[in-house]
N, C-alpha and C positions, 0 to 999 in steps of 0.2 A: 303117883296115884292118878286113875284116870276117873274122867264122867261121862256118864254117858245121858243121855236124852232122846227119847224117841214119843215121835207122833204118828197118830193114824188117823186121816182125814178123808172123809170124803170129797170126789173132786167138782168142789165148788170153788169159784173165783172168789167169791168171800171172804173164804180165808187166806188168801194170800196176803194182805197186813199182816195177819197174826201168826203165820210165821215167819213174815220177814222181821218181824220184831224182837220173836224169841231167838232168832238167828243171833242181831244184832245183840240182844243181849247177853247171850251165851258165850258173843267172841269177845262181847268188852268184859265180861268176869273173865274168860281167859286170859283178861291181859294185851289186848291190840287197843291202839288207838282208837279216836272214837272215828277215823275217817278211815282206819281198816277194817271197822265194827262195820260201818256203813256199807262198808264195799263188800264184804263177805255177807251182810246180807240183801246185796242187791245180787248178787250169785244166786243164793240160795232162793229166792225170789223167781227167777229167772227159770231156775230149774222145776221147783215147781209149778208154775204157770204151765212151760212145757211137758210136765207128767201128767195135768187136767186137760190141754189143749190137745196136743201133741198124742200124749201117749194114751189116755183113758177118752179121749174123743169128746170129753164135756159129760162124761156117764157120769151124771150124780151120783149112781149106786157103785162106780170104782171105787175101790181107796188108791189115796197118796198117803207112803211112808214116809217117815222123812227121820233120820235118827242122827243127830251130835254125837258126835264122842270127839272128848279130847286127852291126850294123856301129856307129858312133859316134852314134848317135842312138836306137836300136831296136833289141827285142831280139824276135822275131817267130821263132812256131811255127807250124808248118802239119802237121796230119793229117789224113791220107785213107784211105776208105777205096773198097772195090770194091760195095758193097750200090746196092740201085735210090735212094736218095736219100730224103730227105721232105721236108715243107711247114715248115721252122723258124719260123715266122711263125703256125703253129696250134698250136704247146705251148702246154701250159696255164702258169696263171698259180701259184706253187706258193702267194704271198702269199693268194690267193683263199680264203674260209673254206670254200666246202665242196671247196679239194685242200690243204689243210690235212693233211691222212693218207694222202694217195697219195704214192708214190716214185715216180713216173714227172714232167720236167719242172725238178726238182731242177736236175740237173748243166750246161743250159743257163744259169740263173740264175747259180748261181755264177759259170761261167767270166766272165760279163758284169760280174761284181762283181773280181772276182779281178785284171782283166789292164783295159787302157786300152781295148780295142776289140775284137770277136770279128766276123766278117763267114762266111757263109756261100757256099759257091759248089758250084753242080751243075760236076760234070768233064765233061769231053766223052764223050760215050759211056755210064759209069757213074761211079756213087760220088760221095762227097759230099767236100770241101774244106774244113773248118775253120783260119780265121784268125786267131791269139791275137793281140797285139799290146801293146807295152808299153814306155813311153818311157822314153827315159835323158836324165836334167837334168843339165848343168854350167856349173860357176863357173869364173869364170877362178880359175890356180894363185897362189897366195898368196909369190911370190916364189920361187917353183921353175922357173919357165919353162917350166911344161907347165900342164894340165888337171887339174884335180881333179875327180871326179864325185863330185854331189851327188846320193845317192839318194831314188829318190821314193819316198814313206811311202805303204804298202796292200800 
């Protein structure tokens, strides 16, 4: 059985606690740790910020999507926004010694470290698609007659 969750916000820095929170607690009822709760939603955080900065330029009047879904296997975010797009494939490297002390580049890396897979995608028309992705492990139930999930550690 799946769930889904979706928001529409506009892009203000404000709300980025609140949805790094609903993040967080979307993936701890799914079942991760509370320190994979954390990290999926510092991804998802991450990505946002970038769909207000990045992609909608700081336009109040943009929206950011941001919608959960998880089914028995994955627990997958997607946010978009409405901005012209960019080349995610020309960020800089942040490991790199001399962007060492730049903040720009940052919040790419992590999501990539954060969550199992991030995948980019132009929309049709405008705006940019970010793909979080993030598996769920199970054992068979230990003489319960159902599924136990085994959470995966990161």
């Amino acid at each position: 059985m799946g769930r889904k969750v979706k928001l529409r916000l506009w892009s203000r820095i404000a709300y980025v606690d609140l949805v790094h929170e609903v993040a967080e607690d979307l993936a701890r009822e799914a079942g991760f740790s509370k320190n994979a709760a954390l990290n999926i939603g510092l991804a998802v955080r991450e990505a946002v910020i970038n769909a207000i900065k990045h992609g909608n330029g700081m336009e109040a009047t943009k929206p950011v999507e941001i919608a959960f879904e998880q089914n028995s296997d994955l627990f997958r975010v997607r946010v978009r926004d409405e901005g012209p797009g960019f080349d995610w494939d020309r960020t800089i490297d942040p490991l790199d010694p001399e962007n060492i002390f730049r903040t720009s580049g940052r919040g790419i890396f992590f999501m990539k470290h954060f969550v199992d897979q991030v995948t980019f995608l132009r929309r049709r028309g405008k705006g940019t698609e970010v793909v979080l992705e993030k598996r769920l492990e199970h054992v068979g139930g230990a003489g319960r007659g159902g599924e136990v999930m085994k959470r995966r550690r990161g």
